[in-house]
Backbone bond lengths (Angstrom), bond angles and torsions (degrees), N, CA, C in turn:
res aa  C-N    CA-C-N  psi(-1)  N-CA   C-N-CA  omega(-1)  CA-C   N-CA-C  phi
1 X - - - 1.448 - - 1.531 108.29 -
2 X 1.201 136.87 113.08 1.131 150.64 156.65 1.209 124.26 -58.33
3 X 1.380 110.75 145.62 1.770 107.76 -178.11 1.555 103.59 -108.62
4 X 1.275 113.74 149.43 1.405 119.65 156.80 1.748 114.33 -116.27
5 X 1.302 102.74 177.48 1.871 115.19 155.47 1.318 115.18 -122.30
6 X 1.266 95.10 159.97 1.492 112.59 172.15 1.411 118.39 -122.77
7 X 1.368 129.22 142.24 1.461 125.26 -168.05 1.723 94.70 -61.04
8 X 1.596 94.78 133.67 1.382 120.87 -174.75 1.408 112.20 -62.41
9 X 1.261 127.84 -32.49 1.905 129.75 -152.06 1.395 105.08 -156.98
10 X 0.785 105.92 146.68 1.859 117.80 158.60 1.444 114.81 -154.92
11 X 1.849 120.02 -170.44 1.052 88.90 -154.45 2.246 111.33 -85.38
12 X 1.136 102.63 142.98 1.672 96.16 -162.61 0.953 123.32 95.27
13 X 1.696 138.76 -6.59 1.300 129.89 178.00 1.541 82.39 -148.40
14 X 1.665 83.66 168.58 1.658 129.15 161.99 0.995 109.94 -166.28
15 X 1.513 106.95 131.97 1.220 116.85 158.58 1.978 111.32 -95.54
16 X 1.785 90.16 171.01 1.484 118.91 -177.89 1.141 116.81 -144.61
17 X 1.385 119.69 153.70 1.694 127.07 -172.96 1.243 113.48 40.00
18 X 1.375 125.87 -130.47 1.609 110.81 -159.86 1.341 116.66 -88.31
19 X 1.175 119.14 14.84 1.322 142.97 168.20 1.780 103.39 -59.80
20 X 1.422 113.47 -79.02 1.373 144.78 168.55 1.544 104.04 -46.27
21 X 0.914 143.09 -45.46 1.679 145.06 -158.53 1.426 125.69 -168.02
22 X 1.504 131.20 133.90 1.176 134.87 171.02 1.251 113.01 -75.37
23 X 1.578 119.66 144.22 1.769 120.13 -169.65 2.184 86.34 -144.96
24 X 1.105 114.85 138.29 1.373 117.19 158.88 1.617 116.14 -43.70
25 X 1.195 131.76 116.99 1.775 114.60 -172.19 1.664 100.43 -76.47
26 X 1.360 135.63 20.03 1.095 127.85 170.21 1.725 104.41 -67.13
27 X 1.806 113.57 -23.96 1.526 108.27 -162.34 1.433 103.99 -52.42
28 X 1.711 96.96 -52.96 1.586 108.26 -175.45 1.673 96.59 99.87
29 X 1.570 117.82 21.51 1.241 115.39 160.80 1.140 164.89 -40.13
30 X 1.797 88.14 -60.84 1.184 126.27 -169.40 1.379 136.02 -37.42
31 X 1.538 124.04 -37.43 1.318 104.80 156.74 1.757 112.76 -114.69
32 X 1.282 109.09 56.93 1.493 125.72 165.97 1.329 98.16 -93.10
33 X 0.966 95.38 -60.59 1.476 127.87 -177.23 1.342 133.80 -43.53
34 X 1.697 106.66 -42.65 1.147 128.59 167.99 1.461 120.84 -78.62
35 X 2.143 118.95 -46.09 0.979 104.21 150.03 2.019 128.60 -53.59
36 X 1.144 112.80 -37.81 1.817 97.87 178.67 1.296 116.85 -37.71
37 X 1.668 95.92 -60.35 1.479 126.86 -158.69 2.297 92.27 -48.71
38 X 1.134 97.00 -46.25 1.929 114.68 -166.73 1.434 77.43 -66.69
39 X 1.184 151.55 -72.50 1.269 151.28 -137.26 1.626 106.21 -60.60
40 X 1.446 105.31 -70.31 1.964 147.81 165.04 1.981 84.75 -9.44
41 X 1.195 89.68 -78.52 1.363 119.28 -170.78 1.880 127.67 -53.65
42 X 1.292 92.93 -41.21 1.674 93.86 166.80 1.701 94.36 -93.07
43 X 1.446 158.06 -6.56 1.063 113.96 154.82 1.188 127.49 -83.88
44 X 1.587 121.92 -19.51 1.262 127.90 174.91 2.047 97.39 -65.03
45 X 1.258 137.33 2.88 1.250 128.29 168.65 1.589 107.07 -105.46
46 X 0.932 112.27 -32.66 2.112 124.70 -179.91 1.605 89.69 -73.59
47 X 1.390 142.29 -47.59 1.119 118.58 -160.13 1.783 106.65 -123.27
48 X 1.446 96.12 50.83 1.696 125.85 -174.02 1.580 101.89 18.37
49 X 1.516 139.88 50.44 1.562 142.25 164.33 1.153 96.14 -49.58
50 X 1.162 101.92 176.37 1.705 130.64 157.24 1.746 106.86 -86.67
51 X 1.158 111.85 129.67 1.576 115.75 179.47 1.351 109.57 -63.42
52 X 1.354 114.58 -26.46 1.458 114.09 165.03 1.719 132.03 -50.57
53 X 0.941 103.77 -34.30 1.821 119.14 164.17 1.386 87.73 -79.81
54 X 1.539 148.98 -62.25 1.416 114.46 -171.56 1.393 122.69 -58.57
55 X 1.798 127.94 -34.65 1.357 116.64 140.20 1.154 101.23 -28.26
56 X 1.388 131.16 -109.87 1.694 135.23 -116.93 1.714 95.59 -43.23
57 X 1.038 135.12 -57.40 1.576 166.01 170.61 1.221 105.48 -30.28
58 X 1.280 110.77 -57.34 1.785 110.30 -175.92 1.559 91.48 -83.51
59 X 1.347 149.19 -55.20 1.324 153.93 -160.20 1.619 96.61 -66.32
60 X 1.518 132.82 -50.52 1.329 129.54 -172.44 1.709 86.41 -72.72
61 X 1.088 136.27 -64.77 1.729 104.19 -151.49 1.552 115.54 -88.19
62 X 1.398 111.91 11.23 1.642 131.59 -178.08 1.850 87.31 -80.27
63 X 0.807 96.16 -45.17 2.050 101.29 -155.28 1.654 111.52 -62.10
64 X 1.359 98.36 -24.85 1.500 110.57 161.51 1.454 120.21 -52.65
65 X 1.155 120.91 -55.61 1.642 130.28 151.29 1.294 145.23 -37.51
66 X 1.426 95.14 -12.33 1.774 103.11 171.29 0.843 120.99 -97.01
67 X 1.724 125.55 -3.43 1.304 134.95 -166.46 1.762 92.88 -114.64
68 X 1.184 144.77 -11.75 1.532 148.62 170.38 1.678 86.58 -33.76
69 X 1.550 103.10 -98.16 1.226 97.62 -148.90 1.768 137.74 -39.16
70 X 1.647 89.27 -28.35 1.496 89.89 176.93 1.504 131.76 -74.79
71 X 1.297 111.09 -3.67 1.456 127.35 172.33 1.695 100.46 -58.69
């Protein structure tokens, strides 16, 4: 089972955890994941970012996860 993403934000939403991206549930992620992703995301809003760095951020440490199962 392969993972993908989905664009993280637009304007009025964001998504987080499996909302945002597919992961194999063998990781046993899922709400690790979801809290980060919640975390990622309210500081990129406290320290007015671009949601786009919360993409790059949630997409760079998500990508680690697609490669679990095949180990």
């Amino acid at each position: 089972m392969r993972g993908f993403l989905r664009q993280a934000w637009g304007e009025g939403w964001a998504l987080v955890g499996d909302a945002g991206y597919r992961t194999d549930p063998i990781t046993a992620h899922g709400i690790t994941n979801a809290l980060r992703d919640a975390e990622l995301l309210v500081r990129a809003i406290i320290h007015s970012r671009s949601l786009v760095g919360y993409q790059t951020e949630r997409d760079d440490l998500s990508l680690e996860f697609f490669e679990v199962p095949d180990l």
